[in-house]
C-alpha positions in Angstrom: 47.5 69.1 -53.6 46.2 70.3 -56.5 48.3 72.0 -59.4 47.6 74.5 -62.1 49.3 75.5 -65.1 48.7 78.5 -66.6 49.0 80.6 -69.8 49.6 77.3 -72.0 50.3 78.1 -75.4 48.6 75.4 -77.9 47.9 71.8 -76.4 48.1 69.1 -78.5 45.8 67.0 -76.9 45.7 64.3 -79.4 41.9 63.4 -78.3 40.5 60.8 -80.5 38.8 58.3 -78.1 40.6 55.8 -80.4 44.3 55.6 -82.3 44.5 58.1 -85.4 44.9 56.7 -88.6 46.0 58.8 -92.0 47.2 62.0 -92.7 46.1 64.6 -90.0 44.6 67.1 -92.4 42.7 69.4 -90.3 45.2 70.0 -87.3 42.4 71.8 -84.8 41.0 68.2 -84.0 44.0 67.8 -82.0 44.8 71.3 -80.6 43.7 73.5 -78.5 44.5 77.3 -79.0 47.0 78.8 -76.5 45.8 80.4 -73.6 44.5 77.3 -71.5 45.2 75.7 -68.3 45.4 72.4 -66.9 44.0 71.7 -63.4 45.7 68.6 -62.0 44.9 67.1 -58.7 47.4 64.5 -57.2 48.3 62.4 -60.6 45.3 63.3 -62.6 44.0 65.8 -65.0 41.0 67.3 -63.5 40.0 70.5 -65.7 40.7 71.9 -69.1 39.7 75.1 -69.5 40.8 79.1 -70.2 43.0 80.4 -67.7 41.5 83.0 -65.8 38.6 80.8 -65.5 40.7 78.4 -63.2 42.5 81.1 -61.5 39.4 82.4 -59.9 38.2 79.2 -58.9 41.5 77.5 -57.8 43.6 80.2 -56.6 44.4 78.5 -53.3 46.0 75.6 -55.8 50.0 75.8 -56.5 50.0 78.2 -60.1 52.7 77.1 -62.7 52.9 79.7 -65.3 53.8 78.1 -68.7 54.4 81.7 -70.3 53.1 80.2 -73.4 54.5 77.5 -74.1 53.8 74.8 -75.5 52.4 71.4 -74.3 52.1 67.4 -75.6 51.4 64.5 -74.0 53.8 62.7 -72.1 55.4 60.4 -74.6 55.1 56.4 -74.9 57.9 54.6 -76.2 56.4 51.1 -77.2 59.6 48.6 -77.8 62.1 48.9 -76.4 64.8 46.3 -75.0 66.0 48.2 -72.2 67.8 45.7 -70.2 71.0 44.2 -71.1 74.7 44.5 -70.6 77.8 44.9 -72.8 79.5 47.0 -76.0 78.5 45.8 -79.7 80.3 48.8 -81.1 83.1 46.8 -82.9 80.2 45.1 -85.0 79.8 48.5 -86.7 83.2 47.5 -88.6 81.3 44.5 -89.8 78.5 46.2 -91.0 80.6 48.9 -93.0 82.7 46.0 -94.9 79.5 44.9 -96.0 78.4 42.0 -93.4 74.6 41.3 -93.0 73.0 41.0 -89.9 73.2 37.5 -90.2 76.7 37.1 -90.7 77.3 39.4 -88.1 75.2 36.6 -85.6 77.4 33.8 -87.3 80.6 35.4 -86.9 79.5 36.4 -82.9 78.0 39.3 -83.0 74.5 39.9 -82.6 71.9 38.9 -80.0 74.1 36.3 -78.6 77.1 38.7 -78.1 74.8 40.4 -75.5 73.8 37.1 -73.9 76.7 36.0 -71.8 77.4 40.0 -70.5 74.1 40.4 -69.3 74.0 36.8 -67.8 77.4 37.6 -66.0 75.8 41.2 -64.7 74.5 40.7 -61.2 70.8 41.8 -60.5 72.3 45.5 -58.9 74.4 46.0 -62.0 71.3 45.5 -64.3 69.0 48.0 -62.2 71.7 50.6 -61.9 71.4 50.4 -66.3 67.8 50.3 -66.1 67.6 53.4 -64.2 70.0 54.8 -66.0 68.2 54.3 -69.0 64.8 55.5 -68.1 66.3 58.6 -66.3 67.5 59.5 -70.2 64.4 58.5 -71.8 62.4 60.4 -69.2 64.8 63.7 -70.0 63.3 63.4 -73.3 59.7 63.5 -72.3 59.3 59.7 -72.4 56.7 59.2 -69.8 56.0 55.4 -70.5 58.1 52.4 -72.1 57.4 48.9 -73.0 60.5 47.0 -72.0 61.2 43.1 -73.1 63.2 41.0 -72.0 65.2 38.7 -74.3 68.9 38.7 -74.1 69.3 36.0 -71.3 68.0 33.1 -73.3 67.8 30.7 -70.6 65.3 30.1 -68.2 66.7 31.5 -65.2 68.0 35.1 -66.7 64.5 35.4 -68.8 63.4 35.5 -64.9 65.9 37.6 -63.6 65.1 39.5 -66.4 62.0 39.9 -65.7 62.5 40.8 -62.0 64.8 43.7 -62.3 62.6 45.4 -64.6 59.9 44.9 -61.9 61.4 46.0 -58.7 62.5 49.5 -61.0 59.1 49.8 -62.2 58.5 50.3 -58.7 61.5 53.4 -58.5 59.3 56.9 -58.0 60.2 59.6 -59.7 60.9 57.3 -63.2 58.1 56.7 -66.6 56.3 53.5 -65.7 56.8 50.3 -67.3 55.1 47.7 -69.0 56.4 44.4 -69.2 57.0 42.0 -72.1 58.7 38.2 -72.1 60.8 38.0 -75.2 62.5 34.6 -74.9 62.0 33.7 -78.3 64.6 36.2 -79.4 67.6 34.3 -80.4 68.9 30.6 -79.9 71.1 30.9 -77.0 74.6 29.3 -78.0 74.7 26.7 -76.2 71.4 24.8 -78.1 70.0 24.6 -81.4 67.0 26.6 -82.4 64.8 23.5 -82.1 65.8 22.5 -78.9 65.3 25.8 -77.6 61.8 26.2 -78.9 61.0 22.9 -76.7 62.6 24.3 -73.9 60.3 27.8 -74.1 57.2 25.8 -74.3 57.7 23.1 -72.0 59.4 25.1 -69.3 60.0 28.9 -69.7 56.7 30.0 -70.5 55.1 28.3 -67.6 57.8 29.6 -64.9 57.5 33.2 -66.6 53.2 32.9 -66.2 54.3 31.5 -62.7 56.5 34.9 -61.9 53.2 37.1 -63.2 55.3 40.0 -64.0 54.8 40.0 -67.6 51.9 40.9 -69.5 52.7 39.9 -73.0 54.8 37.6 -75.0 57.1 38.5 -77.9 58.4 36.3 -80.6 61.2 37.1 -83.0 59.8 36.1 -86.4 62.2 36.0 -88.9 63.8 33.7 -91.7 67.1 32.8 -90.0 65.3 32.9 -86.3 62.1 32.0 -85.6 59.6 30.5 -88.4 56.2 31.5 -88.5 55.6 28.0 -87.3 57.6 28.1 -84.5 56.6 31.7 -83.9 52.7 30.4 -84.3 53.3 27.6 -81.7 55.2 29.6 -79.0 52.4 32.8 -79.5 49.3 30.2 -79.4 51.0 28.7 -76.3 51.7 32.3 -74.7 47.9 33.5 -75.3 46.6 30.3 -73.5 48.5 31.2 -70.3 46.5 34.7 -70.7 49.4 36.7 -72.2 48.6 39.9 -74.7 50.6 38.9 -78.1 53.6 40.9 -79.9 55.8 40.1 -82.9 58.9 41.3 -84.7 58.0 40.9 -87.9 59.8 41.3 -91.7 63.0 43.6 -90.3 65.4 42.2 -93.1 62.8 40.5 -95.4 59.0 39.3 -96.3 59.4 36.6 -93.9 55.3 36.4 -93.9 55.3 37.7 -89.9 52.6 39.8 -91.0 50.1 37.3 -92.3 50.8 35.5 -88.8 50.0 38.8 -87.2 46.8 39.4 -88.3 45.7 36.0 -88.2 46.2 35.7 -84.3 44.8 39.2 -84.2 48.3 40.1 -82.4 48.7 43.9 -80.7 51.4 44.8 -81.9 53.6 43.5 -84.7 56.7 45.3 -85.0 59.5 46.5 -87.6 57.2 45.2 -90.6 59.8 46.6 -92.6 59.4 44.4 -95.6 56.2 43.3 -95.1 54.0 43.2 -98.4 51.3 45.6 -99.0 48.5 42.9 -98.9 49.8 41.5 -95.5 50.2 45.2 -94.0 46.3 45.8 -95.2 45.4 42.8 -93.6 46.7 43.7 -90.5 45.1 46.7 -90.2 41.3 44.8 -91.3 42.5 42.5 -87.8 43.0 45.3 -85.7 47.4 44.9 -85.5 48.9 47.8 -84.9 52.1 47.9 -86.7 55.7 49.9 -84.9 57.8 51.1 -86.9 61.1 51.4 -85.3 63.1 54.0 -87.5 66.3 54.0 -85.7 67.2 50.7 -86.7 67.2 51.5 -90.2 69.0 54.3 -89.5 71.8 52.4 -87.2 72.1 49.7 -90.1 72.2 52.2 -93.4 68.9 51.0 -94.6 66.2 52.8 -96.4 63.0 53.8 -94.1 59.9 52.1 -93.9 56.7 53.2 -96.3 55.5 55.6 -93.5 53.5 57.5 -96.2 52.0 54.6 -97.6 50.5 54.0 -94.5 49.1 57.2 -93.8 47.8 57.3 -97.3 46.0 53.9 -97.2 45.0 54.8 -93.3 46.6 52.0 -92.1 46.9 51.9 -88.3 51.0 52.3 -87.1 53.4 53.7 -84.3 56.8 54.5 -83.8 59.0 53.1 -80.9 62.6 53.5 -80.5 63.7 50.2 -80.8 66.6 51.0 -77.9 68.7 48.0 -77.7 72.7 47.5 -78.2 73.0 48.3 -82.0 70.5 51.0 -81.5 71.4 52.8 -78.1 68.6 56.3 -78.5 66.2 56.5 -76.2 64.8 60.1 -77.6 61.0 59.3 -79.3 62.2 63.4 -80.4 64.9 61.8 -82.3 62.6 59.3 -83.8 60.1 62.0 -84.3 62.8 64.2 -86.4 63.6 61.1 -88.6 60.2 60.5 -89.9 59.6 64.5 -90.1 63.0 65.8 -91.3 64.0 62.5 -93.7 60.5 61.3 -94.7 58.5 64.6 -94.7 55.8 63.6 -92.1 54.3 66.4 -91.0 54.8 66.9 -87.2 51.9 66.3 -85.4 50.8 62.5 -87.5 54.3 62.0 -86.3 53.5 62.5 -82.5 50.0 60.8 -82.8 52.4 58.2 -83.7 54.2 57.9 -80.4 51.7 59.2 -77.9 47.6 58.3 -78.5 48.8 55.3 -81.1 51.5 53.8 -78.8 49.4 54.1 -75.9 47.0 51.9 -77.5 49.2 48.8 -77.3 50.7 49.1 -73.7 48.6 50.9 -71.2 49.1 52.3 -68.2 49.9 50.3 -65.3 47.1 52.8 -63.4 44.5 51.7 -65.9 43.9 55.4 -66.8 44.1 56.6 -70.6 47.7 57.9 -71.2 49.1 59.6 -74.5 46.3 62.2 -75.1 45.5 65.2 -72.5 41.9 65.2 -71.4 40.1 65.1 -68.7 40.2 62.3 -66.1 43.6 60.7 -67.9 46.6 60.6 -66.1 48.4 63.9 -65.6 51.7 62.8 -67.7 52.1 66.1 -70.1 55.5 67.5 -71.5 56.8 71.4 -71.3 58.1 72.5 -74.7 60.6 75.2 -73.9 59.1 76.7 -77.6 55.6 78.4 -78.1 55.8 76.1 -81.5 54.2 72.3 -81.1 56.4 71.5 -84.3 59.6 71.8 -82.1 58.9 68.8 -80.4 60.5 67.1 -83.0 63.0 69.8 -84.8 66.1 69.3 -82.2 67.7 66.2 -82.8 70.7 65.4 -80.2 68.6 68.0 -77.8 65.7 67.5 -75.3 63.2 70.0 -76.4 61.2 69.6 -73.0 61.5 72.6 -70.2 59.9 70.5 -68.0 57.7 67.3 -67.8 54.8 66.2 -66.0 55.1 62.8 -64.5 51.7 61.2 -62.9 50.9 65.3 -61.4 54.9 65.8 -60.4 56.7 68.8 -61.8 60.0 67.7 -63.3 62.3 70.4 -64.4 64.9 69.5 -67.3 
């Protein structure tokens, strides 16, 4: 059955054919005027073109009428760590008298504190979260997420991880998913970090290539977590059992992630908060796509990462939400506001940065482009319920979305 919107008002279509790096100076590239309409036909966008055009070649087709407003792509939330169980929120009193992240992991807190909740959770208790949690990201146009797992830290849980996240990827009705094996998070408490590294290579990683439900590996590399050493060994090992490669990189300091990143020629390497200037260029020359995740800075109190530096220097980057227990938002509007209402980012670089950019690093399970509306990519679009593009972003604590497209279904907030 085939669909038809009408009486769009501005499309941001976000073309480029490939991600968009530096400032977006000349905004036309990227929309089209109001008064178009989209033709979709079972889960794919068939037809651009003006409305009255369509009408009187699709009448028998079921007419939405957008009453001009306005329309994005269906947003693509690149990290996130979407399953686990358990409440951090007493660490926040940590934080305030003055603990580091690291303290907070010595004293109990941290990754580990979220290890033996979501071991304890049985497989039903962790898909009724997961649904949960894409239902909300999906209420704020999030049409696609990358999900890790990471916070069981032994064999067994990596996999059972790994298996709930694959039976709700299957759930209609919810944003696809794309799945990522983080076991190199954290030491688990009950072995050293070495130990544990010898236990990923010589038995995790094979059973999780066994499984076949993720399609990358992740690797926590940070001074105090992984070294780059460790991190090199366990990404090497990942890529030869035909996994795509990710990193945390340089969240709390130049840890020199990002010289590992673009060395391997990584697809992602994310936070890069602290990364040095000569390690974020040479990234970019490899082809890494560097996520910035601004709602951890903003969860923790810490300044924002040199967004502007990188659209001055045309460095390729994307934002993410980063949802995970000490930063529980999974609204990529939210995300959007921070960079355009704290770090004066003008609102469409901002949603390059979490539709065509993010796409770029975890596609869709359908094979068809995603983040950009064209012709021939999957029909995953978002309703504004403005005629303004710019309020996308300009509504923090508020879906701005009347409605969202998910692979050709109408889904009315």
């Amino acid at each position: 059955m085939r669909m038809l919107l009408v009486n769009a008002g501005p499309i941001a279509h976000m073309a480029s054919g490939v991600p968009i790096r530096g400032h977006i100076t000349d905004e036309s590239e990227y929309i089209h005027k109001a008064g178009l309409g989209i033709l979709v036909n079972d889960y794919i966008i068939e037809r651009i073109d003006q409305t009255e055009a369509l009408l009187a070649e699709f009448s028998d087709a079921e007419i939405v009428d957008l009453e001009g407003r306005a329309v994005i792509p269906g947003l693509v939330d690149s990290h996130t760590h979407l399953l686990w169980a358990g409440d951090r929120s007493r660490e926040i009193t940590w934080k305030q008298s003055g603990l580091s992240y690291k303290e907070i992991a010595d004293r109990g807190g941290g990754i580990s504190a979220t290890v033996m909740p979501t071991r304890e959770s049985s497989n039903e208790a962790l898909a009724k979260l997961g649904l949960n949690r894409m239902a909300k990201s999906l209420r704020n146009g999030t049409t696609h997420l990358e999900v890790k797992s990471g916070y069981g830290l032994d064999t067994q849980s990596e996999l059972r991880l790994l298996s709930v996240a694959e039976s709700i990827a299957k759930v209609e009705g919810m944003p696809s998913l794309d799945l990522t094996w983080l076991g190199a998070h954290a030491a688990p408490p009950e072995l050293s970090l070495d130990a544990y590294v010898e236990v990923l290579l010589s038995e995790q990683l094979p059973k999780i290539t066994e499984q076949g439900y993720a399609r990358s590996a992740d690797v926590f590399c940070e001074p105090g977590w992984f070294s780059v050493e460790q991190s090199e060994e366990i990404l090497k090992q990942s890529r030869k059992n035909g996994l795509d490669l990710r990193m945390h990189i340089d969240e709390f300091t130049d840890g020199g992630g990002g010289d590992l990143a673009s060395e391997l020629k990584v697809q992602t390497a994310d936070h890069a908060h602290y990364s040095n200037d000569n390690a974020r260029h040479a990234m970019n020359d490899s082809g890494v796509n560097t996520a910035f995740l601004p709602g951890t800075p903003y969860t923790m109190g810490d300044k924002f990462p040199p967004f502007d530096y990188c659209l001055e220097n045309e460095i390729l980057w994307s934002i993410a939400s980063d949802f995970n227990p000490n930063c529980q938002t999974l609204s990529l509007p939210f995300i959007g506001s921070i960079l355009v209402q704290r770090n004066d980012i003008s609102p469409i670089s901002a949603l390059a940065a979490c539709t065509v950019n993010s796409a770029a690093t975890t596609p869709h399970p359908s094979g068809l482009a995603h983040g950009s509306i064209v012709e021939g990519s999957i029909a995953n679009l978002n309703v504004l319920d403005s005629p303004w593009l710019e309020s996308w972003c300009l509504k923090p604590g508020h879906s701005p979305f009347k409605a969202t497209i998910l692979e050709g279904q109408m889904i009315y907030h």
